[in-house]
C-alpha positions as CSV (number, residue, x, y, z in Angstrom):
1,X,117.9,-188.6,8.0
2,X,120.4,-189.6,5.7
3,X,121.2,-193.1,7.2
4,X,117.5,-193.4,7.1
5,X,116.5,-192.7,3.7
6,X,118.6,-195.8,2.0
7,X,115.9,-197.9,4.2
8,X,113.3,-196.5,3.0
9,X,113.7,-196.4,-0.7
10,X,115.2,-200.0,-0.3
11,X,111.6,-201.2,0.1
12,X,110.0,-199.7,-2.7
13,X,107.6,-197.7,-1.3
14,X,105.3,-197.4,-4.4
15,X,104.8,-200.8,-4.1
16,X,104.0,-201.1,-0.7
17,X,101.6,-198.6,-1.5
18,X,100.1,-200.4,-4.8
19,X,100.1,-203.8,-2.5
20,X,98.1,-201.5,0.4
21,X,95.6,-200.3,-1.7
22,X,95.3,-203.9,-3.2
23,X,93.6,-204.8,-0.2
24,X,91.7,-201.5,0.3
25,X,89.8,-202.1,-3.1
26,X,89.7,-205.4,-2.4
27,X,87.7,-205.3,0.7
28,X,85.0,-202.9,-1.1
29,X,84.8,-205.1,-4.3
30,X,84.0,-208.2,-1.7
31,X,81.2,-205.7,-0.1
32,X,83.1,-206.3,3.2
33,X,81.0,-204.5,6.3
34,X,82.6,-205.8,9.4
35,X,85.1,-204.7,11.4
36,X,87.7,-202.1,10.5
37,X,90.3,-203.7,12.4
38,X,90.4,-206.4,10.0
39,X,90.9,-204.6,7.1
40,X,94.3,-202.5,9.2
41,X,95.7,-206.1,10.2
42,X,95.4,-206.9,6.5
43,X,96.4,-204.5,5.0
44,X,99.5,-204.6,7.4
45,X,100.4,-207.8,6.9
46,X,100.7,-207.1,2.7
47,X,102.8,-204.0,3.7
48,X,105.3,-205.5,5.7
49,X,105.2,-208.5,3.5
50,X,105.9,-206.5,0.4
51,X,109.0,-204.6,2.3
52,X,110.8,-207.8,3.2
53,X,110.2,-209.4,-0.5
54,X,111.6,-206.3,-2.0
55,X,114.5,-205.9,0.4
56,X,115.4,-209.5,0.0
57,X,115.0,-209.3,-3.8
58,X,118.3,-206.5,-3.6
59,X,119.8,-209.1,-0.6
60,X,120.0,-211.7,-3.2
61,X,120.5,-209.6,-6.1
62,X,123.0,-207.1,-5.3
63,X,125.7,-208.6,-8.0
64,X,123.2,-207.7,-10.5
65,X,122.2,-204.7,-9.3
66,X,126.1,-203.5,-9.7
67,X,125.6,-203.3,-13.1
68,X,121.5,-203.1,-14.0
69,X,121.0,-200.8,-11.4
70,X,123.3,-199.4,-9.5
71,X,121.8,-196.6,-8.2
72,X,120.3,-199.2,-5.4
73,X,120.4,-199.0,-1.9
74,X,122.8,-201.9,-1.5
75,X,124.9,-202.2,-4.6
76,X,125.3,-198.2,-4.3
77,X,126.9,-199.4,-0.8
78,X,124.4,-197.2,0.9
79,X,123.2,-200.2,3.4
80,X,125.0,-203.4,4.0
81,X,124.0,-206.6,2.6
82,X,123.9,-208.0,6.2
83,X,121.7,-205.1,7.7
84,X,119.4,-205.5,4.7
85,X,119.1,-209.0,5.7
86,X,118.1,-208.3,9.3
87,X,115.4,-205.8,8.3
88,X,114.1,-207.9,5.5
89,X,113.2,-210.8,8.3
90,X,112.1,-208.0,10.9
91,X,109.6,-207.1,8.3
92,X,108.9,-210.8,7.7
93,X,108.4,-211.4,11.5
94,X,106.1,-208.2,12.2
95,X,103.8,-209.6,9.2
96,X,103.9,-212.8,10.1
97,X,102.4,-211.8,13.9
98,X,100.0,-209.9,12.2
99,X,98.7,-212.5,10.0
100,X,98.2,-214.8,12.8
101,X,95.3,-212.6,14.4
102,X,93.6,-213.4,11.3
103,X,91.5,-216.2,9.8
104,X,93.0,-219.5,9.0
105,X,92.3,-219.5,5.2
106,X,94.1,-216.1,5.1
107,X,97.0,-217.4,7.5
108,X,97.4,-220.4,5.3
109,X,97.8,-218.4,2.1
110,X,100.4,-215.9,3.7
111,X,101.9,-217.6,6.0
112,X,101.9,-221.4,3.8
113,X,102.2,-220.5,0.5
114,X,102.9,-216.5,-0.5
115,X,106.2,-216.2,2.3
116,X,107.9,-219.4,1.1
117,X,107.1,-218.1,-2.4
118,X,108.6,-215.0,-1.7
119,X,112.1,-216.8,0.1
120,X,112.2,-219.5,-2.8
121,X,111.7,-217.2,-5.6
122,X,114.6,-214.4,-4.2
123,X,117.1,-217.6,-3.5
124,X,116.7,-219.6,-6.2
125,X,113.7,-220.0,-8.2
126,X,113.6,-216.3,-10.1
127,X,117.6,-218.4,-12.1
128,X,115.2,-220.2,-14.2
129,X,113.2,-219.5,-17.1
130,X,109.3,-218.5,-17.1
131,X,108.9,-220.4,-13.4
132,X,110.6,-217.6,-11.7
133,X,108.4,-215.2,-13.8
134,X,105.7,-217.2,-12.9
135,X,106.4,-217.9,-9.0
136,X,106.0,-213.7,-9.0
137,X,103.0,-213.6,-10.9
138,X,101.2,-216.2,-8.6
139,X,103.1,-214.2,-5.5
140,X,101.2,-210.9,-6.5
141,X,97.9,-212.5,-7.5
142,X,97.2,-214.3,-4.5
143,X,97.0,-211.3,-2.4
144,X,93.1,-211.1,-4.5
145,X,92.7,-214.7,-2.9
146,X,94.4,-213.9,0.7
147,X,91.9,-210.6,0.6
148,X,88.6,-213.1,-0.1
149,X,89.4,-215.2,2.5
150,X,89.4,-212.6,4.8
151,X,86.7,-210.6,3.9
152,X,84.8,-214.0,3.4
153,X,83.9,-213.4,-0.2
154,X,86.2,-214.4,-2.8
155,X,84.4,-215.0,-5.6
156,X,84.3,-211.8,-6.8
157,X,88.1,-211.3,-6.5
158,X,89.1,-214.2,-9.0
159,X,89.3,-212.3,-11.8
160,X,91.0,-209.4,-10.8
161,X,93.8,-212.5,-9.3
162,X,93.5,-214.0,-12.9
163,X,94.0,-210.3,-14.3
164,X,96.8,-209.3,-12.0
165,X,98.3,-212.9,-12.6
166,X,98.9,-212.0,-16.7
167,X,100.2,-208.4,-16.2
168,X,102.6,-209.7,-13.9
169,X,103.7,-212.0,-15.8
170,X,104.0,-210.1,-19.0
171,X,106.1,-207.6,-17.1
172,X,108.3,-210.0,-15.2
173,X,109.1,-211.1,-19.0
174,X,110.0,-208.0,-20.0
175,X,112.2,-206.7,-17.4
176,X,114.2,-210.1,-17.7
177,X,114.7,-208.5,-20.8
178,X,115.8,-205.0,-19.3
179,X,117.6,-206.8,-17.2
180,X,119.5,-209.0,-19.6
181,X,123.2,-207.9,-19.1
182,X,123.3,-207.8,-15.6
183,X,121.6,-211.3,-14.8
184,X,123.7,-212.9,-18.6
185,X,127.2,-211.4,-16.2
186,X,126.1,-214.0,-12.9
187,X,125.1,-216.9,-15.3
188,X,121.2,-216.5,-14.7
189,X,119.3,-218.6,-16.5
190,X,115.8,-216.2,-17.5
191,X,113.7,-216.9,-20.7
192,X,115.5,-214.1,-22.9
193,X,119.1,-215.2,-22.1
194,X,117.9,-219.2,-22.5
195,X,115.4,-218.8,-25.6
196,X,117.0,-215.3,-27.2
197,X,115.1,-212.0,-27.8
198,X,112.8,-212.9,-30.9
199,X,111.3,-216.1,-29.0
200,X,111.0,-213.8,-25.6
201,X,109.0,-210.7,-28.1
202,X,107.1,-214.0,-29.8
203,X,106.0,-215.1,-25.8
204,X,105.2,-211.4,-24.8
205,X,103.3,-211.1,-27.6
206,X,100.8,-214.1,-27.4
207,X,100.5,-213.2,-23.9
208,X,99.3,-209.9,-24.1
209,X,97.0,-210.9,-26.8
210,X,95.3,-213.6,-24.7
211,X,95.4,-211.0,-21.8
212,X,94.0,-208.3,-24.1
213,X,90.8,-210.6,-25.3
214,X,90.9,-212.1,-22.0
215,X,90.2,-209.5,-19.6
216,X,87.6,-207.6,-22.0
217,X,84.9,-210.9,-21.8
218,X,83.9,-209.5,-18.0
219,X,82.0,-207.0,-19.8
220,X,81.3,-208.4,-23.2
221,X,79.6,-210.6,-20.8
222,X,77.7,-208.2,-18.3
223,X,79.8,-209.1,-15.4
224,X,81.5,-205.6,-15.4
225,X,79.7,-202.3,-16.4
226,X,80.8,-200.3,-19.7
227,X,83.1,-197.7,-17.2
228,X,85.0,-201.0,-16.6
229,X,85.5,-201.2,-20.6
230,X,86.2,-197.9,-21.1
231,X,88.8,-197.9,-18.4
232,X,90.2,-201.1,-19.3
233,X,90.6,-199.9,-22.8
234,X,92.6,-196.0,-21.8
235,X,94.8,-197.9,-18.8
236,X,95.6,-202.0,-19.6
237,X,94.9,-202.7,-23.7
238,X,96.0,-199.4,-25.6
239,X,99.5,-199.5,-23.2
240,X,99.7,-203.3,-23.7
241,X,99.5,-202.8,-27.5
242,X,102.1,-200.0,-27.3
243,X,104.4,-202.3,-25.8
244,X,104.0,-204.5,-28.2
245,X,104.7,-202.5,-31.2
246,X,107.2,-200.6,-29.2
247,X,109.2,-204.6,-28.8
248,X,108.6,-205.0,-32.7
249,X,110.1,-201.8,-34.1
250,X,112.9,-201.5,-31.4
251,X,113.6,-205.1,-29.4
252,X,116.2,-203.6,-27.3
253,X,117.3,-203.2,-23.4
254,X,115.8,-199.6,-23.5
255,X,112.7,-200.1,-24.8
256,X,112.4,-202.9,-22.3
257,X,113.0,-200.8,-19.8
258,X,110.3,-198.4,-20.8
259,X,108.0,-201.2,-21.2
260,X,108.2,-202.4,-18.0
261,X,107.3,-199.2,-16.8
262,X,104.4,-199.1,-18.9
263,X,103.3,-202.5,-17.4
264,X,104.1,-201.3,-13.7
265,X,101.4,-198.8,-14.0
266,X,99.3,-201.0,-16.2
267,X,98.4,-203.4,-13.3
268,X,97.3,-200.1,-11.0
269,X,95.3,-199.2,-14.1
270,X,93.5,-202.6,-14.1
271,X,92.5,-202.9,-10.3
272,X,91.4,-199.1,-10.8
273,X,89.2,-200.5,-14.3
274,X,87.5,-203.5,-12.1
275,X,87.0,-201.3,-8.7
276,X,84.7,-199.1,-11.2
277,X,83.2,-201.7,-12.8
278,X,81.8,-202.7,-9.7
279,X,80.2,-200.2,-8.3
């Protein structure tokens, strides 16, 4: 049980879970009624998907994770970078077989566009400022579009994508910023370590205020109810403004780190606030 553990912590489970139940809400916002096997092979194909990306994110960045975290699987020396490797294109492999017993839209956005994503990003896109931050944002969004295609109904999961799309990328910001000592020691290049700490507080700040006024118009407008509002308010804009405020008074790696947390939690909070708001 011991070997075992290391494996399974090294793929994040809470995020594999978060990415599973992506796809669960999505199919009931999209009023999805057919089969059941669709939504399994889906949801399967995020899951295993999600393992390998976060398996080959501590492949690629185990140097960092000696000194930002080195509690990890592979920079603790738990599991060996090569072994991490294999499983992280197992996983790839069993999601890719998966995704081919569904629809061609859906194959083309997992298969075409989020798994390159997901290699380019972990082996060299994530070294340069905002486009790696970016690359993951669009990486976690998409799987709103991948679920519309399936479920043959993706207008209504735009704006969660859209919504999804701004935490992300508010958070990826801010743990560049946790993360500044280990990637400044490897010579990444990530917007805090490029632009410095007041331009990278300045950038989280005008994103989280477009976010904030952005993501409230769905029911300013009608399109969500007022439990949507309500929610939205108590789990994405009062923790976004904390963050905020939190960067202000105390711009340093700790309260990054906290932040990011925050955020982490902030984008389950956000699905939760537009599955409501649709029923």
């Amino acid at each position: 049980m011991n070997k075992i553990l290391p494996y399974i912590i090294i793929t994040r489970p809470l995020n594999v879970f978060v990415g599973a139940m992506t796809i669960l809400i999505s199919s009931s916002i999209s009023k999805y009624n057919g089969p059941i096997n669709v939504i399994i092979l889906s949801v399967l194909v995020v899951v295993f998907y999600t393992m390998g990306a976060n398996i080959l994110n501590d492949y690629f960045d185990y140097k960092i994770d000696k000194i930002n975290r080195p509690d990890r699987a592979i920079s603790s020396g738990l599991i060996e970078r090569k072994y991490a490797l294999i499983f992280a294109i197992i996983s790839f492999f069993i999601g890719t077989l998966i995704a081919v017993q569904l629809n061609i839209n859906s194959q083309l956005v997992s298969i075409c566009i989020s798994l390159p994503l997901i290699i380019g990003y972990n082996a060299k896109l994530k070294n340069y400022p905002l486009i790696g931050n970016i690359v993951v944002a669009l990486i976690l969004s998409l799987s709103f579009i991948y679920a519309g295609f399936i479920f043959e109904n993706i207008r209504p999961l735009i704006l969660p994508a859209l919504l999804c799309f701004g935490l992300t990328l508010i958070r990826e910001i801010v743990k560049d910023m946790a993360d500044f000592i280990g990637d400044n020691a490897v010579g990444a290049k990530t917007f805090p370590i490029v632009f410095g700490e007041n331009k990278t507080i300045v950038l989280i700040t005008g994103l989280s205020i477009l976010l904030g006024i952005g993501s409230f118009i769905p029911f300013l407008t009608g399109y969500y109810n007022i439990i949507y509002g309500i929610s939205l308010i108590m789990s994405v804009e009062i923790p976004l403004a904390v963050v905020v405020i939190s960067l202000l008074n105390k711009p340093n790696i700790e309260t990054a780190k906290r932040s990011a947390k925050i955020l982490k939690f902030c984008t389950v909070g956000g699905l939760f606030s537009i599955y409501i708001g649709t029923i």
